[in-house]
C-alpha positions in Angstrom: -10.3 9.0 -7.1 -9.4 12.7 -7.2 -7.7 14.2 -10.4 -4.4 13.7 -8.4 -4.9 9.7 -9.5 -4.5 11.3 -13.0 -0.3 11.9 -12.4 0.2 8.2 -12.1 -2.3 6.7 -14.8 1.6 7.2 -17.6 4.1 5.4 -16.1 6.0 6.9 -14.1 4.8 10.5 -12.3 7.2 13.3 -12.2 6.5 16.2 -10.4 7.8 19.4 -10.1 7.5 22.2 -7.5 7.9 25.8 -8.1 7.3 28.9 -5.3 4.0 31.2 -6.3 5.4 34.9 -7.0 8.8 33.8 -7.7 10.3 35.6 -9.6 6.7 37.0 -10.4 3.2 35.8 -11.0 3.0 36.0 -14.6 6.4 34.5 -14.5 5.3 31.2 -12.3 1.6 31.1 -14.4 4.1 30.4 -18.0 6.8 28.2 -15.6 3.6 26.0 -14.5 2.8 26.0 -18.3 6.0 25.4 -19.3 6.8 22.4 -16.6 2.9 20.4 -18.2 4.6 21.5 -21.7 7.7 19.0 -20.8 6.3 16.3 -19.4 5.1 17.2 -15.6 2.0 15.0 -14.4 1.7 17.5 -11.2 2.7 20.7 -10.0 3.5 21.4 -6.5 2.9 25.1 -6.3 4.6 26.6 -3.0 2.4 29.5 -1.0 5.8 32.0 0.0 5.4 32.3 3.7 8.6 33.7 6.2 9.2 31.0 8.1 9.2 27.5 6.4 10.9 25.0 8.3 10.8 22.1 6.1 12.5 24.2 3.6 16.4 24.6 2.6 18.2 27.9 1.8 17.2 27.9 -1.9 13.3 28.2 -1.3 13.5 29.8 1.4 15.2 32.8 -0.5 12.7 32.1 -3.1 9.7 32.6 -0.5 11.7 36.1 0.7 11.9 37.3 -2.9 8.4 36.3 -3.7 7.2 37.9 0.0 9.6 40.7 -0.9 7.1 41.0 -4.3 4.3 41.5 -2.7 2.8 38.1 -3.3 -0.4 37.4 -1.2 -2.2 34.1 -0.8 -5.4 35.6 -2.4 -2.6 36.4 -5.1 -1.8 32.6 -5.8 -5.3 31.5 -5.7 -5.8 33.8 -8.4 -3.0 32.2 -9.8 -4.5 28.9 -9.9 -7.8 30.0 -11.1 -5.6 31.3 -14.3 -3.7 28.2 -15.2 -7.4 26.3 -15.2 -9.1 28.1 -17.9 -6.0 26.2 -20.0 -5.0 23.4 -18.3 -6.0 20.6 -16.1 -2.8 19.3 -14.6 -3.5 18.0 -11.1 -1.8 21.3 -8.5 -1.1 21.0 -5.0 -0.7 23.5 -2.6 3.0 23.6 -0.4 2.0 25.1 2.8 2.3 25.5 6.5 -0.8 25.2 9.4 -0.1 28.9 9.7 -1.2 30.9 6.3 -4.2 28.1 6.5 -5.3 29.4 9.9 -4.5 33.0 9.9 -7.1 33.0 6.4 -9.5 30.4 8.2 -9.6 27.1 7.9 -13.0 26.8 5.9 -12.3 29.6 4.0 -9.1 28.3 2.8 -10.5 25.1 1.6 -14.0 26.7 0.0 -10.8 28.6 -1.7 -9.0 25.5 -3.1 -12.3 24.0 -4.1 -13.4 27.0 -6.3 -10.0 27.8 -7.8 -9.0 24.3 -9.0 -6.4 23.0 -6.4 -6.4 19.1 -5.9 -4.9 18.5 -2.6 -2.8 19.8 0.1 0.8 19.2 1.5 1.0 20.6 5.5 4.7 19.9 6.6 4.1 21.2 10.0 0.8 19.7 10.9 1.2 16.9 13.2 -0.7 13.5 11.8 -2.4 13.5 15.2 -3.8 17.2 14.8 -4.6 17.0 11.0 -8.5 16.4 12.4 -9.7 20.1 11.4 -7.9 20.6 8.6 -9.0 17.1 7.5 -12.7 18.0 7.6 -13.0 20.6 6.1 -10.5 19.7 3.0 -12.4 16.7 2.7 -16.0 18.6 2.3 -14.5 20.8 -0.6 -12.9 17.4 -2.4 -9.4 18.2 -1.8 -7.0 15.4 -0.5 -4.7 16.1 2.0 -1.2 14.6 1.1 0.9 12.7 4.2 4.5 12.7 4.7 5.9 9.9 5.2 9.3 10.2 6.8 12.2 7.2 7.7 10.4 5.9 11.1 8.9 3.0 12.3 6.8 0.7 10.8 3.9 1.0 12.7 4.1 4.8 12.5 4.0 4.2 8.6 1.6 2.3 8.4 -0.7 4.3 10.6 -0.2 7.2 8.2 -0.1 5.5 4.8 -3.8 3.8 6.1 -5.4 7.2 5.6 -3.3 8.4 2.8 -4.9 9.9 -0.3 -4.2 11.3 -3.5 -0.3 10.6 -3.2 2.2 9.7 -0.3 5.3 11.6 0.1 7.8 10.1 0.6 10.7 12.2 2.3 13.9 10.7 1.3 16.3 11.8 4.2 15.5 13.7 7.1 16.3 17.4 7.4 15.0 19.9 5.3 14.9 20.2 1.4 18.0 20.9 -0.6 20.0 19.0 -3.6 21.7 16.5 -2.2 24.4 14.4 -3.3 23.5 10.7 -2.5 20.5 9.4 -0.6 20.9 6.2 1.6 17.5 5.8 2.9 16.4 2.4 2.5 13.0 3.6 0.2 12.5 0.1 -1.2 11.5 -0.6 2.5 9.3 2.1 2.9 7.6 1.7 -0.2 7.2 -2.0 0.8 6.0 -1.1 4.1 3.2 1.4 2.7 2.0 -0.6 -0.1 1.3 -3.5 2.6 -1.6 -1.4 4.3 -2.3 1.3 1.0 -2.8 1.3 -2.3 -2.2 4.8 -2.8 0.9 6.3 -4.9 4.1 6.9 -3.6 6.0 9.8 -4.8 9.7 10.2 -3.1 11.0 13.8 -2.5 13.6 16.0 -0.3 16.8 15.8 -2.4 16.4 14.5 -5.9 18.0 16.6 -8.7 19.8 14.4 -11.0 18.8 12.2 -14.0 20.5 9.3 -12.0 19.0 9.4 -8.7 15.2 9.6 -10.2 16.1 6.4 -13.0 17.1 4.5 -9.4 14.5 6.1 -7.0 11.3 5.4 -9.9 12.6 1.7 -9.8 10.7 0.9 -6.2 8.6 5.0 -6.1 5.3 5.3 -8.4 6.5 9.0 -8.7 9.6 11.2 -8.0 8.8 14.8 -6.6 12.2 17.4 -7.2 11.6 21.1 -5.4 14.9 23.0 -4.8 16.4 21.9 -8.0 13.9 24.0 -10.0 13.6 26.5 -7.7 17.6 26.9 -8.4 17.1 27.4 -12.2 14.4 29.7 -11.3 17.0 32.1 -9.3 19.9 31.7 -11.5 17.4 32.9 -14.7 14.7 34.7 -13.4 12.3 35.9 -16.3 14.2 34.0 -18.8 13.9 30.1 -16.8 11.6 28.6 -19.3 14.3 27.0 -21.7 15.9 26.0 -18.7 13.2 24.3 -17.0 11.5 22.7 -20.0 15.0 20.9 -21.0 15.4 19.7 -17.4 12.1 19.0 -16.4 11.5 16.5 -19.6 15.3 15.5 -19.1 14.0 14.7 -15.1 10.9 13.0 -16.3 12.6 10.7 -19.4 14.5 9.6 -16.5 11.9 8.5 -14.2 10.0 6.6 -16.5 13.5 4.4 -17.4 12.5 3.0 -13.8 9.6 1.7 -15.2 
């Protein structure tokens, strides 16, 4: 089991995601910090790229302002090599097949390995191409995490049969964003992937409130909430800590109440 295991070993995992060089990278080392401090079991950390398609408005503006920075990806490596010489909460790259092929694929992953990064989330990498990427994130120990959206059971199961270090869950189709209420049937998915896998499912796309994580850590091992951080992060800036540390432990109280 890869230190990713570690999130869901108390209770209920909550995990947070935050956009490297946003509003800069001193700012997103104490936010990481700050996130573990109340209560996080994972960090998603976000590599800013120009065109992420998975992504709402609000990171996507954060991606521009950290881009805007001058945040690179040898930038947020560094990054992650600074938050392990104090802490070893399992991190996982947010990313798209570009950055990872435009630095090389092996590269990348030798990278990951010798910075501290856990696993991998590729939202534009098809299941049926993830062979290469697969590979070579498997020799360097790093799992790559599969998104799971509302589709057919077979499909689901296919996907959740190779799954490691978490499954992701994607709430509603679209792209990322609060939302207001969430009727995918997620009880069924779970269901679905815990027939074939015995590997955590963690629900994301949409989840901002104290309600929806009580109801959604009910049937999910872990609930994953992006744009509503990212929010606190723009309407703060340098000052977010407070901000996030009061809702991040608020968030993660929450989840475990599904317990």
């Amino acid at each position: 089991m890869s230190k990713i295991g570690n999130a869901f070993q108390n209770g209920k995992a909550f995990i947070g995601f935050l956009t490297a060089g946003d509003p800069s990278l001193d700012k997103t080392y104490e936010y990481i910090m700050t996130m573990e401090k109340a209560g996080a079991d994972l960090v998603e950390i976000g590599i800013p790229f120009s065109d992420p398609i998975a992504e709402g408005i609000v990171i996507q503006e954060a991606d521009l302002r950290a881009l805007k920075g001058g945040t690179r990806l040898d930038d947020v490596f560094q990054l992650v090599e600074r938050v392990r010489q104090t802490s070893q909460i399992p991190l996982v790259f947010l990313t798209y097949m570009n950055p990872v092929f435009h630095y090389g694929v092996e590269k990348f992953f030798t990278r990951c390995q010798l910075a501290g990064i856990d696993g991998i989330i590729i939202p534009d990498m098809p299941f049926e191409e993830r062979g290469e990427c697969a590979a070579a994130a498997k020799n360097h120990g790093i799992d790559i995490i599969s998104m799971i959206a509302p589709t057919s059971k077979e499909r689901i199961q296919k996907i959740a049969q190779v799954g490691e270090g978490f499954l992701y869950i994607v709430s509603s189709l679209g792209v990322t964003g609060t939302r207001t209420e969430i009727k995918t049937n997620l009880k069924e998915i779970i269901h679905t992937v815990k027939e074939v896998s015995s590997v955590p499912c963690a629900v994301g796309f949409g989840i901002n409130t104290t309600e929806q994580a009580a109801a959604i850590a009910r049937d999910a091992d872990g609930v994953i909430v992006g744009s509503a951080i990212v929010k606190i992060i723009a309407k703060y800036g340098t000052e977010a800590a407070p901000h996030i540390y009061e809702y991040v432990k608020a968030m993660k109280e929450a989840a475990m109440k599904g317990m």
